[in-house]
N, C-alpha and C positions, 0 to 999 in steps of 0.2 A: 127559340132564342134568336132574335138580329143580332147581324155583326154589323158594326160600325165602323165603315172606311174612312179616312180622314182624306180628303184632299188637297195636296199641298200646291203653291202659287208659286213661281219667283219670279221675278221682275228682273232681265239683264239688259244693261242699257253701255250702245256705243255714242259715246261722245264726240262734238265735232271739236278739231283743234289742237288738241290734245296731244304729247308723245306719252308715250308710258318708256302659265308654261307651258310652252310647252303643251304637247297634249293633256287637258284639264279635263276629266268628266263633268258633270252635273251631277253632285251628291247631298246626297239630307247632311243635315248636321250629323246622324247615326253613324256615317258613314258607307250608306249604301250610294251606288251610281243609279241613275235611271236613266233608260233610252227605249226606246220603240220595241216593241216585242211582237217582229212582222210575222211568226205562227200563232197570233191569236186575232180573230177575226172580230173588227169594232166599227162601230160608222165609218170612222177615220182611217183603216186600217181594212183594206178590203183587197183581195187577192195579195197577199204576200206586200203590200205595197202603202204605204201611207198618202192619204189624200191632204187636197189644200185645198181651199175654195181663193181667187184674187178678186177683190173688190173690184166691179168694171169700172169703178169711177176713174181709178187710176189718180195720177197727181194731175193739179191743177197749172204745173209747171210747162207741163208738154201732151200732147195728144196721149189719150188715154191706151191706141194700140200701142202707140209706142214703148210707153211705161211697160204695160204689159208682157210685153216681148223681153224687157230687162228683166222682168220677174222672175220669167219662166227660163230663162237663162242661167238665172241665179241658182235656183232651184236644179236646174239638169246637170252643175256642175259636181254637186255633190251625190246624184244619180249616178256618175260614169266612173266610180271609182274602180281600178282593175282590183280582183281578189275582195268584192265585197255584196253581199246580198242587199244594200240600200234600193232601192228605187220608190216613186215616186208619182200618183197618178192626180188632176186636174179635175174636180167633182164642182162642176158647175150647179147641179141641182141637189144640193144642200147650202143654201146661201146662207147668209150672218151678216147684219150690218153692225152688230158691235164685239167684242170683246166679251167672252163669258165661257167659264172654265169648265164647265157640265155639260155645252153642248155639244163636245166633239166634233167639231167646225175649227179648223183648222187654217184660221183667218187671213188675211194678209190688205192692210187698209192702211191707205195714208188718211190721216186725223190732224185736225186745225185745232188747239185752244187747249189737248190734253196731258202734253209734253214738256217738259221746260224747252228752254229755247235755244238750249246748248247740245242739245241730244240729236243725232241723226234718228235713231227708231231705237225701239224697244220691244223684246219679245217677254209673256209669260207661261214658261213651259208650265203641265200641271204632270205632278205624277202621282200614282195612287201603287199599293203593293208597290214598287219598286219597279214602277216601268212608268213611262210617260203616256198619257191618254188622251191630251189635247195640247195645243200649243197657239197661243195668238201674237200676232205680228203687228203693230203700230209703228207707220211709219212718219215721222214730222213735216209737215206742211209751213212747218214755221221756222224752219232750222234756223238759227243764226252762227256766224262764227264771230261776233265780236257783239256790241250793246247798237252798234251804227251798221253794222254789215251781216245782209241777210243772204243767203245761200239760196240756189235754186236747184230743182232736181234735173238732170238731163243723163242722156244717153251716150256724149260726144266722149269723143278719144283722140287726144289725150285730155282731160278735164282740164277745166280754166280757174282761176283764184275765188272766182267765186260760186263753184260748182259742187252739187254733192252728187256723186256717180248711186244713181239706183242698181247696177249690178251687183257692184260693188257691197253696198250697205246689206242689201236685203242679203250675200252670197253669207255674209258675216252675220244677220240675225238668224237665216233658218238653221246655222250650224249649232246658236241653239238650242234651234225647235228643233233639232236630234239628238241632243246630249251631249253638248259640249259648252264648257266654261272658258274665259277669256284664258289668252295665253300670255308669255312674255316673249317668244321668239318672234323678234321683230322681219316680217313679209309674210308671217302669218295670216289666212284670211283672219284666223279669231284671236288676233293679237286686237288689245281693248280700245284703242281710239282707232280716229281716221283724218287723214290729213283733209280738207277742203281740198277737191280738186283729184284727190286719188284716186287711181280707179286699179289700184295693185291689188285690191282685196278681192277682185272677178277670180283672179288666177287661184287656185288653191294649191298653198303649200303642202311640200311633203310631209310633214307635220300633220295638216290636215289628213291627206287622206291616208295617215297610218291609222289617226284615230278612230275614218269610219271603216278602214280593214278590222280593227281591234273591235269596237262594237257592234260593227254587224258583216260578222264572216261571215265568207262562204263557203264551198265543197271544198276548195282549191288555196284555202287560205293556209292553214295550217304547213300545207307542201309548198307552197313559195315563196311563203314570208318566214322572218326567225323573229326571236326572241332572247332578250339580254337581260340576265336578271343580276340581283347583288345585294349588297346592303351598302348604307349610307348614316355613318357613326360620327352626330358630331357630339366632340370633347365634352364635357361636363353637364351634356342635358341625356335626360331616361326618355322626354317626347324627343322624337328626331322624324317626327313628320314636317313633310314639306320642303324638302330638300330638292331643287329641281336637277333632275340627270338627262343630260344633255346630248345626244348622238349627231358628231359632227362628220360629214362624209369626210374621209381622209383623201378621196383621189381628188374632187373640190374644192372642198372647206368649207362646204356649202351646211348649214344646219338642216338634220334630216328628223328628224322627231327626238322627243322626250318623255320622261313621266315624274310625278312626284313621289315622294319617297311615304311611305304609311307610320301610322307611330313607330312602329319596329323598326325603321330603319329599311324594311327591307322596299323595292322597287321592282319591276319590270319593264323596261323597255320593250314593246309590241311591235307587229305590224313592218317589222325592217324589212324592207326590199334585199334581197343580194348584195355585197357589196362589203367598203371596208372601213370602220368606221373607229373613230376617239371618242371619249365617252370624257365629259365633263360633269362634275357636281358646283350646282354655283345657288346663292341664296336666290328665292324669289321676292323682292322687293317691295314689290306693291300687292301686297296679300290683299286691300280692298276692294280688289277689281275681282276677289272670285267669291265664290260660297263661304258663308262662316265656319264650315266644316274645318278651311286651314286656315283663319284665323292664328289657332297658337303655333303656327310654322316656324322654324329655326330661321333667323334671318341674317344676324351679326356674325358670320364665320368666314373664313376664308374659301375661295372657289378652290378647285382640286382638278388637274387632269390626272386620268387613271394610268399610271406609267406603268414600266416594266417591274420598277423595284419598290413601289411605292410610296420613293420618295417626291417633292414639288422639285422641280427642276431636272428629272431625269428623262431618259426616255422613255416617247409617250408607246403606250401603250395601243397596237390598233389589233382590233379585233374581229376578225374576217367571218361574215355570216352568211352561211348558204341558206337556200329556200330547207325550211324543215328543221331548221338547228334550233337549240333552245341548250343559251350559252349560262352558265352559272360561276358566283365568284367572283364577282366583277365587286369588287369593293372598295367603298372608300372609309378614311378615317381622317375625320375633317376636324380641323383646328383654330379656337377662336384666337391666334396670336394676330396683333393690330400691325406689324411689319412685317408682310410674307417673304420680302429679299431684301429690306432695307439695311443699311444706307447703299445703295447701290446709285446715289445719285451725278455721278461722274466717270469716266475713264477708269480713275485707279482707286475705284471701288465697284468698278464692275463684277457685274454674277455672273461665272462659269456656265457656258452650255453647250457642250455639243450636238453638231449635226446630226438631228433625231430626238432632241428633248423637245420637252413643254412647260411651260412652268404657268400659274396661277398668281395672279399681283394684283395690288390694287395701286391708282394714281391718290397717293393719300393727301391732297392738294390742287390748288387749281394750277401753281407754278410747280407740282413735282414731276422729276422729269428720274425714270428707273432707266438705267444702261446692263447691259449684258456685253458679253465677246463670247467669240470661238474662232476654234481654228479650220483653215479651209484650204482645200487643194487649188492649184490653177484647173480652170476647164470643169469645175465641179459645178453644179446647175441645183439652185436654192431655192425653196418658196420661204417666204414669213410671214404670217397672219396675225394678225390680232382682231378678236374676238369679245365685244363688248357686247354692243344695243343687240346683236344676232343672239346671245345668252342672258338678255333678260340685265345687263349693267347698266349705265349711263356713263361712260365713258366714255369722250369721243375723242379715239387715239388717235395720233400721227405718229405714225415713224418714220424711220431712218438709217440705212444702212451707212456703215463709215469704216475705213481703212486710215491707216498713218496715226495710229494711236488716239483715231476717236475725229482725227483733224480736218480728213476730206469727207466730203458727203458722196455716198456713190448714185444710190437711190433713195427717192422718199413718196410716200404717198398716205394721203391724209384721209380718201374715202372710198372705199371700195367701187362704187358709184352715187355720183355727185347729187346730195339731195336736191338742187336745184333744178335741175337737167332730168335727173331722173324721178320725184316726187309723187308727178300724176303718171307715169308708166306704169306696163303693167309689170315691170321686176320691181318698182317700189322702191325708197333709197336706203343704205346700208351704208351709214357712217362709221363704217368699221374700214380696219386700214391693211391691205397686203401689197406684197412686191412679190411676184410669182414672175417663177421661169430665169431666174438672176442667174449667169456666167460670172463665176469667181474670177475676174484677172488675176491672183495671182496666188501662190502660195503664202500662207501669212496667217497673222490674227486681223479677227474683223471684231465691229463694232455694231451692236443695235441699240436706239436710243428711240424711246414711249416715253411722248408728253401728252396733255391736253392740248388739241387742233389750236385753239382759241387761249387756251392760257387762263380759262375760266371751271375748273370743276369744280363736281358738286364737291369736293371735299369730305364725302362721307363714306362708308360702307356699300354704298354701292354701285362708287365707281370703281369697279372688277374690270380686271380682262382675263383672257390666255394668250397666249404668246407660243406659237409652236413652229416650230424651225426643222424642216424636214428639205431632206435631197433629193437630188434627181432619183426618179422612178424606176431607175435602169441599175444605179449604184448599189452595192452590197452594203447590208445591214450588218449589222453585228448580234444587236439583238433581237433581230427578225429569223434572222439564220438557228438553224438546228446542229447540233455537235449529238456525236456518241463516240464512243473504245468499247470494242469488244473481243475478252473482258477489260473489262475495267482494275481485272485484280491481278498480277503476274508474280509469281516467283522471281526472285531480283537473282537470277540465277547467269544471266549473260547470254542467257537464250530465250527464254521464251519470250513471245510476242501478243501485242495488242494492236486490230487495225482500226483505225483511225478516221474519221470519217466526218465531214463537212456537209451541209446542203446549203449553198448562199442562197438567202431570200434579197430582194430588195426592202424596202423601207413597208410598202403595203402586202409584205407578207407572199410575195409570187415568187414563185421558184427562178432563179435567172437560168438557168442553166447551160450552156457552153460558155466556153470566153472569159474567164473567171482565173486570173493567176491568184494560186493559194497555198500557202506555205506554214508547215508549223511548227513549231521552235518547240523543244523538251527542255524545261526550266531544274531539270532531276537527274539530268547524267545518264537517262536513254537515247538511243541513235535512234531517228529517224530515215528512213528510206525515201525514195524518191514519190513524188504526188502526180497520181493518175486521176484523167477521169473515169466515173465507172457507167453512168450511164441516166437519166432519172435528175439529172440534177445535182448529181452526187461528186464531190473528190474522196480520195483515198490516199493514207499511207499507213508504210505496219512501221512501229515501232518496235524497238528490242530492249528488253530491259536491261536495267545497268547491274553491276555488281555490288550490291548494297543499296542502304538509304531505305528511306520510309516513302519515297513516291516521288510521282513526276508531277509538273505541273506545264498545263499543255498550252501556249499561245498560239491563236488562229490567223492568220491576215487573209484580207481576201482582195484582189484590186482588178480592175475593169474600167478600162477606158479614165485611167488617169484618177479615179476615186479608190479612195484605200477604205478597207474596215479591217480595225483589229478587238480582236475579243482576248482580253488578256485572261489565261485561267480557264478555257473555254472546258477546258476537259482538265479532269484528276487521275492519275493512274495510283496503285498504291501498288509497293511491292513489298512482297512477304520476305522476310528473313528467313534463317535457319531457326531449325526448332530450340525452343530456349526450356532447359527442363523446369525453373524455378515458375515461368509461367505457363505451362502446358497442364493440363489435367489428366491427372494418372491415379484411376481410382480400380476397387474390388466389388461386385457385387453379386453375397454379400462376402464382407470382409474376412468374417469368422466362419467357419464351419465346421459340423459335428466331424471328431475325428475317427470317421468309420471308412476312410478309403474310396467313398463312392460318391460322396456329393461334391459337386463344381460351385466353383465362381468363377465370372465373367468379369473379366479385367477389362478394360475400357482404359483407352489412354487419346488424347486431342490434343495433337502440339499444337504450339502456339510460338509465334516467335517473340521477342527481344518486348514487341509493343502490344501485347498479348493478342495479336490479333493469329484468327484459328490457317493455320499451313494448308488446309484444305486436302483429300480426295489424291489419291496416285501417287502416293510419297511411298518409298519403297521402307516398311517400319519391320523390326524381327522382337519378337520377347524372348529374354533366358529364364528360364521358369526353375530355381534351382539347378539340380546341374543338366537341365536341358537346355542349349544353346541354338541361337540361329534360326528358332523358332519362329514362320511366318504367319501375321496378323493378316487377318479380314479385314477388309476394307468395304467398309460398309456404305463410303460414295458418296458419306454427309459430311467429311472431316474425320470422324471419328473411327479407331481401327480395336479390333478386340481378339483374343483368345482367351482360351477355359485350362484352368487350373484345379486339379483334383485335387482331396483334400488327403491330408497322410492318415494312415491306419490306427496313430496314436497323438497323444499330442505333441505340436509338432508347430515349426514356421517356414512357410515356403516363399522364398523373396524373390520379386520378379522383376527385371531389369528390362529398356526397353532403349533401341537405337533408330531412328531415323534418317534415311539414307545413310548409311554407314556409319552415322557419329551418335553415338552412346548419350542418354539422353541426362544422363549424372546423376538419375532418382533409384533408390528401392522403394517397393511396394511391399509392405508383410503382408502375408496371407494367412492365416490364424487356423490351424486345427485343434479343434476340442475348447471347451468354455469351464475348464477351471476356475473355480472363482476367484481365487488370490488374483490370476494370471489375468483376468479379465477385467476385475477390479483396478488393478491397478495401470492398465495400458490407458482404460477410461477417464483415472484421474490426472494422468500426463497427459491426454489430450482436452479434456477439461480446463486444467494450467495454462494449457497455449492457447483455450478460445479466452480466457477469462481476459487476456492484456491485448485483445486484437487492437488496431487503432479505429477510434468511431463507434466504440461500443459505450454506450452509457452507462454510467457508473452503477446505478440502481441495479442494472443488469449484470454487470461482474461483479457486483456484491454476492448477488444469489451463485454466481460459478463459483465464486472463491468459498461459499461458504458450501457449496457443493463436493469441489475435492478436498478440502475439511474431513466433510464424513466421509469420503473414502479412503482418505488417509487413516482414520481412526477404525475401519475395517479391516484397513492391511494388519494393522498392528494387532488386534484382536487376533486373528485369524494367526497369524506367525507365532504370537505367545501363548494362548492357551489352547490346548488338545480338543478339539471338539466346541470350539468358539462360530462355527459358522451362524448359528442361531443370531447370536449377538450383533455380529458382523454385519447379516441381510438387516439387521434394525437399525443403524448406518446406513443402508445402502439406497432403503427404503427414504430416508429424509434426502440425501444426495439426490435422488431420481426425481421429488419431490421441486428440489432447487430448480433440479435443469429444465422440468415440462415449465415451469413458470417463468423461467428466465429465456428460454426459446420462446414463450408465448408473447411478453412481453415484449421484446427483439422484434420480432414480425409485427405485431399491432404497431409498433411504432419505426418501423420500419430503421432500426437503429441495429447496422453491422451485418452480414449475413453469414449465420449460424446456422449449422443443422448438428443438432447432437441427437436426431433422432435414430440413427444407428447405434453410438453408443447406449442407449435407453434399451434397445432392444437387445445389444448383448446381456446389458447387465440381468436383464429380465430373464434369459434366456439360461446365465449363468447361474440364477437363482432357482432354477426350473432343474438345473440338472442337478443340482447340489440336493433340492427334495426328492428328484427321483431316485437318484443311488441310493440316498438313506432310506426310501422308503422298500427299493427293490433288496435293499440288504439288512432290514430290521430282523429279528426273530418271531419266526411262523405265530408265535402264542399273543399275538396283541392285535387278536383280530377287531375289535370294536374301534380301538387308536388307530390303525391303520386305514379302515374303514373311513375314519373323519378325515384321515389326512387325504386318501385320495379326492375326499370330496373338495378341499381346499384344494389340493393342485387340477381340479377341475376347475372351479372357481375362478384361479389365476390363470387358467387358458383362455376361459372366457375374458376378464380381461385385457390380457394381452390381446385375444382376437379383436377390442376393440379399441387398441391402442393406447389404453389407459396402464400405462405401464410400471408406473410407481404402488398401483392398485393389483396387482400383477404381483411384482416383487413380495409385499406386504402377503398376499393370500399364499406366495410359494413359502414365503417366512413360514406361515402358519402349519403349513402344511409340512414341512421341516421339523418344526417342536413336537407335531403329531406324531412323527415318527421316529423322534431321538428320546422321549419322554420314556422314563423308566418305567 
């Protein structure tokens, strides 16, 4: 039989002129990726290494060594990535002078008359199985940038107005002819256009080279780079592919790679260098610039920075990644609302933020203008970023810091670096806008005001930004810093203690540690002691609990060189009351037993106090077991304290009383010798009565109890008026037992009140056992064949009591009873 490969083509084409994620593979529609598969040896693919053949013709713009030397420049930059097995070998003797997808010639030619005229070059990767197997490179001879103005290739630096940089172009097609798809992080080499003139495309972003650590690692990858993974849920769609997730360096601000999200929602960010990074979810806009695979991408939603609490305007979340980590949980839940903080268009509807949030907005006009405030120390030292064209928006923000209720301007700045000036360089321009390294003059409220530079946006969806307002790098976080109490639970007794314990981080997560005044207020009527440092980065103090209450609640401050953080709540203390007996748990097990002198129950008691929460372990507890007093419990070290109660020689009630730390706990416990039936019967249907009106129990349910002690009521009565009625009695007792397995059954399936009448169920059964035993061990010798059947019924009923079928049980001891009263 032949197999039949299919060979797939694609055509990716960089445009001159043009503005427009992130790291993109190259994917089939299926959604597979393909990239080079350097341990499989191919014409093209020979020692671990991919070949290329460059056309000697070269452009006809400049000396053909020249061109050349750009080529091969182009080509070696994506060779030299740290943590990556890519490289790269130059196979002069397998030539190609055209384009053709079977010959594994790996081409690279400039071409006159095959290109539109707006295209710098075009590559078409081929891949077959799910790896890439050739790739050809057409580069235009004809470029133009306008219908009058033709473009020339050169080499020079910094590029001129009418220049197309060959490093440049080709750096951005072989990325490519390796598996990767246009991006939106604009200084990307494989972000989708190119200005005339640029030559920022030579440099390879870190973006880039995440993606060729991420598709072709090496020994060393895994141990030095990390990994960020999460999900990305937006509102009202089941597909939530294409989501671009964004990693912004947080000591920079600089954008360091990304990935798209898969149908699921779920993502991975790859390939992170060390470091500390924000994590952005923002739509991808121009889904035509990639493969049809994300075509149906989420587009219309709001961006999202991953904060601490995740809410939009809180603090941002930054999330520290060492070589080898592989982070999880990083999630977003993304929302299509069309005003992310509107109306926030002036002074006095400014949106709230403190030093450390982030927030997500969009400029929903070409004249809208969004204002924030917060509040600021003197001497406190501020960055502001906004974050657009870097994230795939079109947005091109100016801001503005301002003091005096919005009135003075202190700083402003409109482009991170100026596209005019910086264009053709190799940092490439970023019309995105910060003011980094800002001294607060003065204590106060401040003002941030994002408009359009120009006063002309697109007015759509996607003109996004972020907006993240972070502090000096030396100041104490609040929610970067770590809190613990240990314990966390005290006896509200006036002594015992909880120590107390701080580690200030600053804003990216680094321990600060000396220099740090820290103080912490108890919001619950505990004393705190004085605050040491201990050593590690650590403060300390021990608290002592107060005399009552349900708990402390613990505020942290921490202040260093004139910047404060306070964490309000940072820590919960709870304190235990005295034991309360109405909610403590004081039980027997079991409850009843035979009244022969020798069998135990295990009494179990678990204060609890006032709030039923459990008193815990070392409490000094005594049982009076009848008239034994002062009786001490085991402490069994979980909460819980026990002693053993023997049973009396006849029938009999042994009541146990129980005190902790000296105060009487206001309960009896019975303890039940011997299982008369009247006596048993009827403690069953009094406790019956009290589960049947719990509150929360569903009616359906206390139908069946009430109609349960019903028939044990009509037992008692049987039994107290006629001589020798037990028969009758167990026939009663039988539907009652009936009631409560069904009524207990139904209570649990539907999780409606918590019942256990399975102890009663088992005296009753037990009670019915003894009632056929007496009569059967006291019938008269001469009714051997009667006697005979009966034991086999109170066989019968053992086996089902052994298997819990207890109303089946009762019924077979019934039977076995009439066996042995029958005349």
């Amino acid at each position: 039989m032949k197999r039949t490969c299919l060979l797939a083509i694609v055509a990716l084409v960089l445009s001159a002129g043009t503005e427009t994620g992130a790291f993109v593979p190259l994917r089939t529609s299926g959604g597979v990726d393909y990239a080079w598969d350097l341990s499989r040896a191919a014409p093209n693919v020979v020692g671990d290494r991919v070949t290329f053949y460059l056309h000697p013709d070269g452009s006809k713009d400049l000396p053909a060594s020249e061109a050349l030397a750009a080529a091969r420049a182009a080509l070696a930059s994506w060779g030299s990535v740290e943590h990556s097995a890519l490289a790269f070998t130059e196979d002069p003797t397998r030539p190609a002078n055209r384009r053709k997808s079977g010959d594994r010639v790996n081409l690279i030619k400039w071409v006159s008359g095959e290109l539109g005229p707006f295209v710098f070059g075009t590559t078409w990767p081929t891949y077959q199985d799910g790896h890439l197997v050739d790739a050809d490179i057409l580069m235009n001879e004809d470029v133009q940038l306008s219908s009058t103005l033709s473009l020339l290739w050169t080499t020079q630096e910094p590029g001129g107005p009418r220049s197309a940089d060959i490093q440049g172009v080709l750096t951005h097609e072989w990325g490519h002819a390796i598996g990767l798809d246009h991006e939106a992080i604009h200084g990307s080499t494989m972000y989708y256009a190119a200005y005339a003139g640029s030559t920022y495309f030579r440099t390879l972003h870190e973006d880039d080279r995440a993606a060729v650590r991420t598709l072709y690692p090496d020994t060393d990858t895994a141990r030095e780079t990390g990994i960020v993974r999460g999900t990305a849920d937006v509102a009202g769609r089941t597909n939530d592919r294409g989501v671009h997730v964004i990693a912004i360096d947080a000591d920079s601000g600089e954008v360091a790679t990304a990935r798209m999200s898969e149908p699921d929602g779920s993502y991975a960010v790859t390939g992170l260098l060390p470091g500390n990074y924000l994590l952005v979810a923002a739509p991808f806009v121009r889904l035509s610039t990639l493969n049809d695979y994300w075509s149906s991408s989420a587009t219309r939603f709001l961006p999202a920075v991953l904060t601490a609490t995740g809410g939009n305007g809180d603090y941002a979340r930054v999330i520290h990644v060492r070589g080898g980590d592989e982070i999880g949980g990083a999630d977003f839940l993304l929302e299509n609302a069309d005003d992310p903080a509107e109306s926030n268009d002036g002074p006095a509807t400014a949106f709230p933020l403190r030093i450390g949030d982030a927030i997500a907005a969009r400029l929903e006009s070409g004249d809208d203008e969004d204002w924030y405030f917060f509040s600021g120390t003197k001497g406190q030292t501020i960055d502001i970023r906004v974050h657009s064209l870097q994230i795939g928006g079109t947005a091109d923000p100016h801001l503005q810091l301002l003091d005096r209720g919005g009135a003075r301007v202190l700083r402003a700045n409109g482009d991170v670096r100026d596209p005019v000036i910086y264009g053709a360089r190799v940092e490439g321009p970023d019309t995105d806008a910060r003011i980094a390294s800002y001294t607060l003059p003065s204590t106060g409220t401040y003002h941030l005001r994002v408009r359009e530079e120009a006063l002309q946006g697109t007015a759509d969806h996607s003109a996004f930004y972020v907006l993240t307002l972070t502090r000096d790098p030396e100041a104490p976080s609040a929610p970067a810093s770590t809190y613990s109490a240990t314990p966390d639970v005290i006896h509200a007794d006036g002594s015992e203690t909880s120590e107390l314990r701080v580690v200030p981080h600053n804003a990216m997560g680094e321990i600060i540690g000396e220099g740090v005044a820290v103080t912490f207020v108890a919001n619950g009527g505990g004393t705190i002691g004085p605050v040491s440092y201990r050593g590690g980065g650590e403060y300390g103090a021990t608290l002592t609990a107060s005399l009552g209450g349900p708990g402390d609640s613990i505020d942290v401050t921490m202040t260093r060189d004139g910047a404060t953080a306070t964490a309000e709540g940072a820590l919960s203390i709870r304190y235990i009351g005295v034991a309360d007996g109405a909610n403590s748990d004081f039980f027997a097990e079991p409850r009843r037993l035979p009244a022969d002198g020798v069998s135990t129950a295990e009494v179990t008691l678990v204060p609890r106090d006032a709030t039923g929460y459990p008193i815990g372990p070392g409490r000094t507890v005594t049982f009076d077991v009848g008239t034994a007093t002062g009786l001490p419990a085991a402490d069994l070290g979980d909460g819980s304290y026990v002693t053993t109660v023997t049973a009396a020689a006849g029938p009999d009630i042994v009541t146990v009383r129980a005190s902790v730390d000296g105060t009487d706990l206001g309960r009896e416990l019975p303890v039940w010798s011997g299982f008369d039936l009247l006596a048993v019967v009827t403690a069953v249907g009094a406790e019956v009565e009290d589960v049947a009106v719990l509150p929360g129990l569903k009616p359906a349910i206390a139908k069946r109890l009430v109609k349960a002690a019903g028939k044990l009521a009509g037992a008692r009565s049987i039994r107290l008026v006629v001589e020798g009625g037990e028969v009758d009695a167990l026939k009663d007792v039988v539907k009652a037992a009936k009631q409560i397995r069904k009524a207990q059954k139904k209570a649990h399936r539907t999780a409606s009140g918590a019942i256990d009448l399975e102890p009663a169920l088992i005296e009753l059964a037990t009670a019915a056992r003894e009632t056929a035993r007496a009569a059967i061990d006291g019938a008269p010798p001469d009714g051997g064949k009667r006697l005979e059947q009966a034991e086999l019924k109170l066989a019968a009923g053992d086996a089902a009591m052994g298997a819990g079928k207890y109303d089946r049980a009762i019924r077979r001891y019934r039977d076995a009873l009439r066996k042995a009263v029958s005349p």
